[in-house]
C-alpha positions as CSV (number, residue, x, y, z in Angstrom):
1,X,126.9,171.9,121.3
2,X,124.2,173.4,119.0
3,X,125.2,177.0,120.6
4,X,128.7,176.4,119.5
5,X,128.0,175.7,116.1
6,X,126.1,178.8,115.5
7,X,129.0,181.1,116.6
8,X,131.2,182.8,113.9
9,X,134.9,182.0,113.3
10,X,135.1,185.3,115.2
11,X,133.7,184.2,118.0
12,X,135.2,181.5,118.5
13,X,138.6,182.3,117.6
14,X,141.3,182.2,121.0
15,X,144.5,183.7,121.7
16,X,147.9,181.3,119.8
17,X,149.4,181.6,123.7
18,X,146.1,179.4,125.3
19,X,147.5,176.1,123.4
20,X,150.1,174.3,124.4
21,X,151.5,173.3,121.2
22,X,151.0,175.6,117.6
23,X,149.7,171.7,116.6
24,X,146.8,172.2,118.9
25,X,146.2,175.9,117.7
26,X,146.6,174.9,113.9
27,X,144.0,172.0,114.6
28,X,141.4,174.2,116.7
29,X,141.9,177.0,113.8
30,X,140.6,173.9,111.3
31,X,137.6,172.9,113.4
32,X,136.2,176.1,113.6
33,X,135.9,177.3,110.3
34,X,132.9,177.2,108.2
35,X,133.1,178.8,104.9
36,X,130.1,180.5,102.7
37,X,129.7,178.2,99.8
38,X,129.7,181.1,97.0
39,X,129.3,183.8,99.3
40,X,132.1,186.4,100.0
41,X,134.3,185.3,102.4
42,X,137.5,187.3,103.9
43,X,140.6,187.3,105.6
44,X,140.2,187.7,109.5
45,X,136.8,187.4,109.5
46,X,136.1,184.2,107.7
47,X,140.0,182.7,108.0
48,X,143.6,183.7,109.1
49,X,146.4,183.9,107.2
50,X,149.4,182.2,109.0
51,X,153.3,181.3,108.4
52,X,152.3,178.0,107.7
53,X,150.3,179.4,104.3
54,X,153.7,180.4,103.0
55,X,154.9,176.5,102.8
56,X,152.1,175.4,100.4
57,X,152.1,178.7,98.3
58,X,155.9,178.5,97.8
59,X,155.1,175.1,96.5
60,X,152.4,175.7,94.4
61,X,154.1,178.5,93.0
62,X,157.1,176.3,91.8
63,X,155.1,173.4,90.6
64,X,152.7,175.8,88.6
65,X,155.9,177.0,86.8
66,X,157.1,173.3,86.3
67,X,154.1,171.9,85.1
68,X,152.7,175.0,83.1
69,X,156.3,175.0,80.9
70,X,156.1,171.2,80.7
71,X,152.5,171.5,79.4
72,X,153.1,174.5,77.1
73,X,156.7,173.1,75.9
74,X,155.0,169.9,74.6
75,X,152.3,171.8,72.5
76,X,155.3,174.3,70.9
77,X,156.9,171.2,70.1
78,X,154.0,169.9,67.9
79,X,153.0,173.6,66.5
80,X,157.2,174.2,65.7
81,X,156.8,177.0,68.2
82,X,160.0,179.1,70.3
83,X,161.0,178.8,73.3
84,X,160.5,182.2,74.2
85,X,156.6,181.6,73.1
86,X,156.8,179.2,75.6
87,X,157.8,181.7,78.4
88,X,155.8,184.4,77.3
89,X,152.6,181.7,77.4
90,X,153.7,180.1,80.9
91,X,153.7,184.3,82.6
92,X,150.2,184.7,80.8
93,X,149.3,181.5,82.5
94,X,151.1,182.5,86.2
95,X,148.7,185.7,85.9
96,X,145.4,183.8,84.9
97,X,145.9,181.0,88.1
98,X,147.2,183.8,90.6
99,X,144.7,186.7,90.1
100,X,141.6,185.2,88.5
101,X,140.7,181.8,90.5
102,X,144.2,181.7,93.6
103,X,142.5,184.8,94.8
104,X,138.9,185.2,93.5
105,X,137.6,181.5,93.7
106,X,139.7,179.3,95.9
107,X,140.0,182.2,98.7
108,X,137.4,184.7,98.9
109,X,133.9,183.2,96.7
110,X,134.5,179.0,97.8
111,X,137.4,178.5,100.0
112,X,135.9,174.6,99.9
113,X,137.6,174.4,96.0
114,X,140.8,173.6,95.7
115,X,143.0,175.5,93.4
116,X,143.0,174.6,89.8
117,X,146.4,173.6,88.8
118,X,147.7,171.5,85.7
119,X,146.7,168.2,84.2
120,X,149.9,166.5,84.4
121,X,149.2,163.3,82.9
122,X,147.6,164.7,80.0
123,X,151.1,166.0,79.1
124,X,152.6,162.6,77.3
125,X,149.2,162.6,75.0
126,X,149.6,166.0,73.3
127,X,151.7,164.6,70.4
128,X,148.6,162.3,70.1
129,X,146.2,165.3,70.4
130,X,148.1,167.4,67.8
131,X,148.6,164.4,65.2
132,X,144.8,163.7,65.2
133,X,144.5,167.3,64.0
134,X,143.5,169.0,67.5
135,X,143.8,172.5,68.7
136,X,144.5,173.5,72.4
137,X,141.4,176.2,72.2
138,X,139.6,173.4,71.0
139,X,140.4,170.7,73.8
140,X,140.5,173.5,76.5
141,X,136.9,174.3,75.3
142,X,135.9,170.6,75.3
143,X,137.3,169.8,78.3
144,X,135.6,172.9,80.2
145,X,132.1,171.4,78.7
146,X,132.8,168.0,80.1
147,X,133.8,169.3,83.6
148,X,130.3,171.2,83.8
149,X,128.3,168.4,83.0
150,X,130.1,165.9,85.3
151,X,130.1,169.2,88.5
152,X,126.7,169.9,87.5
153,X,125.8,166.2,88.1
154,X,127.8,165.8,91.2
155,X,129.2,163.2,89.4
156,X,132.8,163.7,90.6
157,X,131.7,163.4,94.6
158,X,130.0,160.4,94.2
159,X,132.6,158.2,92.2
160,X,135.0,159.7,95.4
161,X,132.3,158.4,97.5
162,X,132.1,154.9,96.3
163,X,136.1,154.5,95.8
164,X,137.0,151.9,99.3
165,X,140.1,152.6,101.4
166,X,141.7,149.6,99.5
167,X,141.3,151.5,96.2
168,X,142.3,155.0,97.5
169,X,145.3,153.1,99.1
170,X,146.7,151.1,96.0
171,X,145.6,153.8,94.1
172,X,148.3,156.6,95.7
173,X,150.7,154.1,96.4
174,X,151.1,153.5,92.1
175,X,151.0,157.9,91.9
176,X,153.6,157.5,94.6
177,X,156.6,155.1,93.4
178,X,155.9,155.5,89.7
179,X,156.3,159.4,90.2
180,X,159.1,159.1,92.3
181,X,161.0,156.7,90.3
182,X,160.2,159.0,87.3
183,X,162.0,162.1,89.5
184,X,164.7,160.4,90.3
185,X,165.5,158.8,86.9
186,X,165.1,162.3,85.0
187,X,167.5,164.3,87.7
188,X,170.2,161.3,86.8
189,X,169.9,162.0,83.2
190,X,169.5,165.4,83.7
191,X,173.2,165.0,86.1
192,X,174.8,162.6,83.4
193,X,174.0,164.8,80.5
194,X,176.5,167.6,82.4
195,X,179.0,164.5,82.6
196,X,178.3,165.6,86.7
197,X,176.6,162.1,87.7
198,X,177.6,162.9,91.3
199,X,175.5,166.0,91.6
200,X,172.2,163.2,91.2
201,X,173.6,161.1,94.1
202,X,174.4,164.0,96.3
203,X,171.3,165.8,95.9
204,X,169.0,162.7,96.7
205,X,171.6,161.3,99.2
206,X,171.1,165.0,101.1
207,X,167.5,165.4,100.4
208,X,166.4,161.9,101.9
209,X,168.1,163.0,105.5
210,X,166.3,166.0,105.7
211,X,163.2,164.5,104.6
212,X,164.1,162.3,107.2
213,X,164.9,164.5,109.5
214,X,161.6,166.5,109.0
215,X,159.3,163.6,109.4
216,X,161.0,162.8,112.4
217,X,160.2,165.9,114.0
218,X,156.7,166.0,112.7
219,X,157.4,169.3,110.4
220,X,157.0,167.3,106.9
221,X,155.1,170.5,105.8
222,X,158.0,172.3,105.6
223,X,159.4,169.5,102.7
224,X,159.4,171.5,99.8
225,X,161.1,174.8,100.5
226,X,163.7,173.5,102.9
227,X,164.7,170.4,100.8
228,X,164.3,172.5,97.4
229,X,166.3,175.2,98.6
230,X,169.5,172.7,100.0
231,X,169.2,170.6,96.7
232,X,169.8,173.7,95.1
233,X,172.8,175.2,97.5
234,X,174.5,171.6,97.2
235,X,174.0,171.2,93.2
236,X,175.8,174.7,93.0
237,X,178.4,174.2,95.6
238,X,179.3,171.3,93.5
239,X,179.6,173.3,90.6
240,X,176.5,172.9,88.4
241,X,176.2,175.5,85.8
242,X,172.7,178.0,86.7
243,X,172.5,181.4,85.1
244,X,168.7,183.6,85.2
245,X,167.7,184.2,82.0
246,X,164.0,185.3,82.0
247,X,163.7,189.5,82.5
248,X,161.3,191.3,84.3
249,X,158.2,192.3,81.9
250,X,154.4,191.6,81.3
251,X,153.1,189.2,78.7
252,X,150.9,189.7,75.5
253,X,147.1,190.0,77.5
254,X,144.9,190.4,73.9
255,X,143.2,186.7,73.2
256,X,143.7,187.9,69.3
257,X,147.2,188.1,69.8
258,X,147.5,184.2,71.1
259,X,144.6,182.9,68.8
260,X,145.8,185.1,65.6
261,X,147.2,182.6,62.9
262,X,150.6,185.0,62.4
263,X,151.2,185.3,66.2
264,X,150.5,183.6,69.1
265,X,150.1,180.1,68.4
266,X,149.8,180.4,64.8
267,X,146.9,178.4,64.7
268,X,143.9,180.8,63.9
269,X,140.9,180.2,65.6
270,X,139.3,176.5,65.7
271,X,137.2,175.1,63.6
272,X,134.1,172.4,63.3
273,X,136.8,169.6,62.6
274,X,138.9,170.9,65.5
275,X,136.4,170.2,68.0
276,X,135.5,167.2,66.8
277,X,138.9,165.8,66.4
278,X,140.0,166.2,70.4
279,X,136.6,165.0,72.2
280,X,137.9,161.6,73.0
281,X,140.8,163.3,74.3
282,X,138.6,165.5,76.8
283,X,136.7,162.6,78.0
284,X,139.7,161.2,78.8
285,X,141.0,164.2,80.6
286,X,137.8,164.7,82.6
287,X,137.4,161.2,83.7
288,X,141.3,161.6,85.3
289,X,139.8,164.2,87.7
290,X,138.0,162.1,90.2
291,X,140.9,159.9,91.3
292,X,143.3,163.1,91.0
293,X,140.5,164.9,93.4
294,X,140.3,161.8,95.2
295,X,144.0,161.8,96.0
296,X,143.9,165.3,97.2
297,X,140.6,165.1,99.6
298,X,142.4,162.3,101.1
299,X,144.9,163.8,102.0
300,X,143.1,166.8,104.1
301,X,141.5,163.4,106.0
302,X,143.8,162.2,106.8
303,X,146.2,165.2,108.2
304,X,143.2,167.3,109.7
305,X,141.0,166.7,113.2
306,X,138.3,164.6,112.6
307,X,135.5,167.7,113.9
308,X,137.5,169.9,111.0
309,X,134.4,169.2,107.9
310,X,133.4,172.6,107.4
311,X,137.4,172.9,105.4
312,X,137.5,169.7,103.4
313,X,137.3,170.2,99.5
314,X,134.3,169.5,97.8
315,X,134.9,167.8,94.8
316,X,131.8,169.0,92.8
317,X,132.7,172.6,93.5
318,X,136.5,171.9,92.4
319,X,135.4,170.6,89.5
320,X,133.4,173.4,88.5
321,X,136.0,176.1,88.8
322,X,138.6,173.7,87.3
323,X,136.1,173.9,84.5
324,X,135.6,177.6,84.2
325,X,139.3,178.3,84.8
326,X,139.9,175.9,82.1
327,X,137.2,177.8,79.9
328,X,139.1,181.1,80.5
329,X,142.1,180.6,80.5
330,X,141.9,178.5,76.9
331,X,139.9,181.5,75.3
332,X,142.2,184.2,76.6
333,X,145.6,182.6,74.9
334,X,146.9,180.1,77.6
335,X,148.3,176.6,76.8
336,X,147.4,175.1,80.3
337,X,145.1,171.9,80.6
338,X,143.7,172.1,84.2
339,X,143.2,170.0,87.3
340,X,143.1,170.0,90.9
341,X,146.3,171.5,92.4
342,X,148.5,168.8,93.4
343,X,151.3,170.5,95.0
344,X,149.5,173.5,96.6
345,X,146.8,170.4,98.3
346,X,149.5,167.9,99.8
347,X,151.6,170.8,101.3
348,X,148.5,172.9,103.0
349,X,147.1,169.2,104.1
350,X,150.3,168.0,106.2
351,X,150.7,172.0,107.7
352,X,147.4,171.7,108.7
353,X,146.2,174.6,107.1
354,X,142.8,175.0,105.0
355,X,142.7,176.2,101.3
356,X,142.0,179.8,101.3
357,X,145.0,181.5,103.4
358,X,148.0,179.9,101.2
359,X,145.8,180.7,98.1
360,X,145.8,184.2,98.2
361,X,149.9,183.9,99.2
362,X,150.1,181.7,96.0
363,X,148.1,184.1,94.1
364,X,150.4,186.8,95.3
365,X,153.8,184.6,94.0
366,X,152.8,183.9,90.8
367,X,152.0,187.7,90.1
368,X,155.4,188.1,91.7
369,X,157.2,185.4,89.8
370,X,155.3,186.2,86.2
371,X,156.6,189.7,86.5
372,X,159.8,189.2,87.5
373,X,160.5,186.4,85.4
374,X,164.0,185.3,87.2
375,X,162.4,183.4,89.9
376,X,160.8,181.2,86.8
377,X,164.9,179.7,86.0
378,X,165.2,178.8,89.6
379,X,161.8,177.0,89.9
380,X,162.8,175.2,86.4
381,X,166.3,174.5,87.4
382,X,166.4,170.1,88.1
383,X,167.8,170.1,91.0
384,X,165.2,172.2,92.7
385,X,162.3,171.2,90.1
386,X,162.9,167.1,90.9
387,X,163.5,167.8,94.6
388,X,160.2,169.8,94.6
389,X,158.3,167.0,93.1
390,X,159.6,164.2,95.1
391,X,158.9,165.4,98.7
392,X,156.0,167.8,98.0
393,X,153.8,165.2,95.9
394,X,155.5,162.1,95.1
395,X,156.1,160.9,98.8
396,X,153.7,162.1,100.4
397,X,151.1,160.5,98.0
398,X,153.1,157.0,98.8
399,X,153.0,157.5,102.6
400,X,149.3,158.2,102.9
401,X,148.6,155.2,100.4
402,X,150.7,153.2,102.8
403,X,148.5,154.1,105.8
404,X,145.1,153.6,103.8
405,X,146.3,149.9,102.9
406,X,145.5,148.4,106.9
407,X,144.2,144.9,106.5
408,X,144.2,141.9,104.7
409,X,141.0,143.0,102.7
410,X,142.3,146.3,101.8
411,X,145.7,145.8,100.3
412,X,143.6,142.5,98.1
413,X,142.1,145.9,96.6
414,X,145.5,147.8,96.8
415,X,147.8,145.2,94.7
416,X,144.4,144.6,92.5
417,X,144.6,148.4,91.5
418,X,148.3,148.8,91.5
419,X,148.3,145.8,89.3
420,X,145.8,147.6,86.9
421,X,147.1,150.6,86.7
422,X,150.5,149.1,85.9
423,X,149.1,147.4,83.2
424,X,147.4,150.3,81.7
425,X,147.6,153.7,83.4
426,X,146.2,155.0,86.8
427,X,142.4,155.7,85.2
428,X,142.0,152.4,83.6
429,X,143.2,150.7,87.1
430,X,140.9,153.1,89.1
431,X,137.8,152.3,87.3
432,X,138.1,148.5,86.8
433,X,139.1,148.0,90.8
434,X,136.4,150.4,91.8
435,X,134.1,148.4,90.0
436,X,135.4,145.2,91.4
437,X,135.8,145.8,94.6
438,X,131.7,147.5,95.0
439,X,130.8,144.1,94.1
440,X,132.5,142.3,96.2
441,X,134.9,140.4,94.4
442,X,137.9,141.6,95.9
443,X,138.0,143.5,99.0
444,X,135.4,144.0,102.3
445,X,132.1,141.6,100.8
446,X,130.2,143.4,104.2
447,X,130.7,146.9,102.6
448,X,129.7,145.7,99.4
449,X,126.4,144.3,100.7
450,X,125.6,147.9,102.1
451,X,125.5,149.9,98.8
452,X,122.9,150.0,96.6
453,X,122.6,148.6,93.1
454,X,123.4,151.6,91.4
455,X,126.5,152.1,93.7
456,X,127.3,148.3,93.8
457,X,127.1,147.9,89.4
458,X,125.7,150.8,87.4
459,X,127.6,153.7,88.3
460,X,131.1,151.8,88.5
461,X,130.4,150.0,85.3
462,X,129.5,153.1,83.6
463,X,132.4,154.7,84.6
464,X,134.7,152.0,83.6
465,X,132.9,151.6,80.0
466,X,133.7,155.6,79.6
467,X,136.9,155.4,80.8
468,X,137.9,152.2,78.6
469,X,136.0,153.7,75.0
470,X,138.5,156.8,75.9
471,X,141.7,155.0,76.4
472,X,140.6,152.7,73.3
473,X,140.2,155.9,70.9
474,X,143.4,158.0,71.6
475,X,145.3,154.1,71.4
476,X,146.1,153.9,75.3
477,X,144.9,150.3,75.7
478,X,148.1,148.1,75.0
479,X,148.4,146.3,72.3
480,X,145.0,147.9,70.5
481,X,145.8,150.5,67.8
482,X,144.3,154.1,68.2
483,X,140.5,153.9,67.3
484,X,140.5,157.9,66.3
């Protein structure tokens, strides 16, 4: 056994026509693998890129353009900015995720970190951020520093460490159905405001047979392209309006251009007051990343073969590049708040496929899709956008919360935290269940015997206090005004 684990991924490498299924070849390709921890590591000798790669790449690729113009539309909107700053920003982005940290961190110097993607629930508090006199440099700056200390600390894998099934469980089933629900409500308004209502009820109507369909033939991982690209077909077929607007060019790559107060953002760069004004706002931001990290590491648990360790995601190391893309990519121009990457995690998880083969593919599209520009209207167009989200994060998160959630003990935790998270937000009802449940007062009282005081009271009661003092200050406790 010992003599095994000392051979390369070379070495132990067979032929795809020795397994009876591609499963079985997917799953022995996972187990084998054992990446250098920022070391150089390459295609074919460290990891094989296969067809499977392409699913969670295409994925990635069209939630990095949803989320990024989401993100960067909501700042414009504060700042009185044009829509075509908000393209120009969003292909500046595409070329910062794909070529700097897709390819150079997530593939070849710590295939272990997941790619770092866009802070999605940090989207309905820019108005907040931009009324208490913040500046995205600022906050991307701030939020880089925070991420450090909390990597640094391995801070982010313990508080993953410590969360019980119960809490995971409860914790993706809220993710799940709120996220859903939201999909499905903004692809009706999106129909009705076209006076097509029918196109909503066709597109889900089709979408949940193949999904369906799919998940009865065990090939879920092919969700996102195949139901994204019928949405789209039967939305058009139908006769919804789609034209491309965005042309081929390159965008605006001098950081004086984006931080000049005539172009760019218009903002100048920050000052003293600046900083000041968004750190509760960062805290806030950073403290989202463990149960977003969480959700994602789960995931690869529970999809790959139990002997697969050497490919999960370590959170610490995530954390860090999430932090030094977010440093970057804020000084350079972009508009992007990051976090783990959702829809390129879920994806490469149920295909069975580890990080760093879809991450140079996804590298490669956004290069693609930032210079090209037309394939950024199809990837914003509803139909395919809400369809994306729905069956490439949405239900997936509320299936695997489903199959966490497998006694009487766990789902007491499960409806504690989805109760808590309803009545606040998903960090609030994280940290207060996490905290409950480690000392027993909801959930397995054995498990809680076995951890230590730290683990049982001091850690989780830390995190909730930060996590509470955050919400408090940016006015995300209900009922309490802002404290900032």
């Amino acid at each position: 056994m010992q003599e095994q684990e000392n051979k390369t991924y070379q070495e132990q490498r067979r032929c795809k026509s020795t397994f009876k299924t591609r499963a079985e070849y997917l799953e022995h390709e996972l187990s084998i693998m054992k990446f250098k921890r920022w070391g150089l590591n390459l295609p074919r000798k460290d990891f094989s890129i296969e067809i499977e790669d392409w699913v969670p790449a295409l994925a990635a690729t069209i939630g990095k353009v949803v989320m990024v113009t989401a993100m960067v539309a909501a700042f414009a909107a504060q700042f009185g900015l044009s829509p075509e700053f908000v393209a120009e920003n969003v292909r500046f982005e595409l070329l910062i995720a794909g070529v700097l940290f897709a390819v150079l961190f997530s593939a070849i110097l710590n295939p272990n970190t997941n790619l770092a993607g866009t802070h999605g629930p940090m989207i309905p508090l820019i108005p907040l951020i931009a009324a208490a006199g913040g500046h995205p440099l600022a906050l991307g700056i701030m939020v880089a520093l925070f991420g450090f200390l909390l990597s640094l600390s391995k801070g982010g894998s313990k508080l993953v460490n410590m969360t019980g099934e119960g809490v995971r469980g409860g914790l993706l089933i809220y993710l799940g159905a709120v996220g859903l629900i939201s999909q499905i409500g903004k692809l009706e308004a999106w129909a009705a405001s076209i006076d097509m209502g029918v196109i909503s009820f066709a597109v889900i109507l089709v979408t949940v047979i193949v999904y369906a369909y799919l998940a009865k033939v065990k090939m879920r991982w092919l969700a996102i392209p195949l139901c994204s690209l019928i949405a789209g077909v039967a939305a058009y077929a139908l006769g919804t309006p789609f034209e491309f607007v965005t042309e081929p060019g390159l965008p605006n790559l001098n950081p004086n251009y984006w931080w000049g107060e005539d172009t760019g953002w218009q903002l100048g760069w920050p000052s003293l007051s600046h900083y000041i004004a968004v750190i509760p706002f960062a805290i806030l931001a950073v403290a989202m990343w463990s149960p977003d990290l969480l959700g994602h590491r789960v995931f690869q648990e529970l999809n790959y073969p139990k002997k697969a360790k050497g490919v999960l995601m370590n959170v610490d190391d995530t954390m860090a590049v999430c932090s030094l893309r977010q440093a970057v990519g804020s000084l350079l121009g972009g508009g992007n708040l990051a976090s783990s990457w959702g829809t390129y995690m879920i994806p490469a998880a149920m295909a069975k496929r580890p990080i760093p083969g879809g991450a140079v593919l996804t590298g490669l599209l956004c290069v693609v899709a930032a210079l090209i520009g037309y394939p950024m209207d199809l990837a914003m167009w509803e139909p395919v956008l809400r369809v994306a989200l729905i069956v490439g994060v949405f239900l997936p998160l509320l299936e695997a919360g489903m199959q966490m959630v497998r006694d009487t003990q766990s789902s007491q935790s499960a409806g504690i935290c989805l109760f808590s998270c309803a009545f606040v937000n998903p960090v609030f009802g994280w940290a207060l269940t996490m905290l409950l449940d480690n000392l027993g007062f909801i959930g397995d009282e054995e498990r809680s015997k076995t951890l230590s005081k730290a683990d049982k009271l001091y850690i989780p009661l830390a995190a909730f206090i930060v996590c509470a003092i955050s919400l408090a200050v940016v006015g995300q406790l209900p009922g309490i005004p802002a404290l900032l």
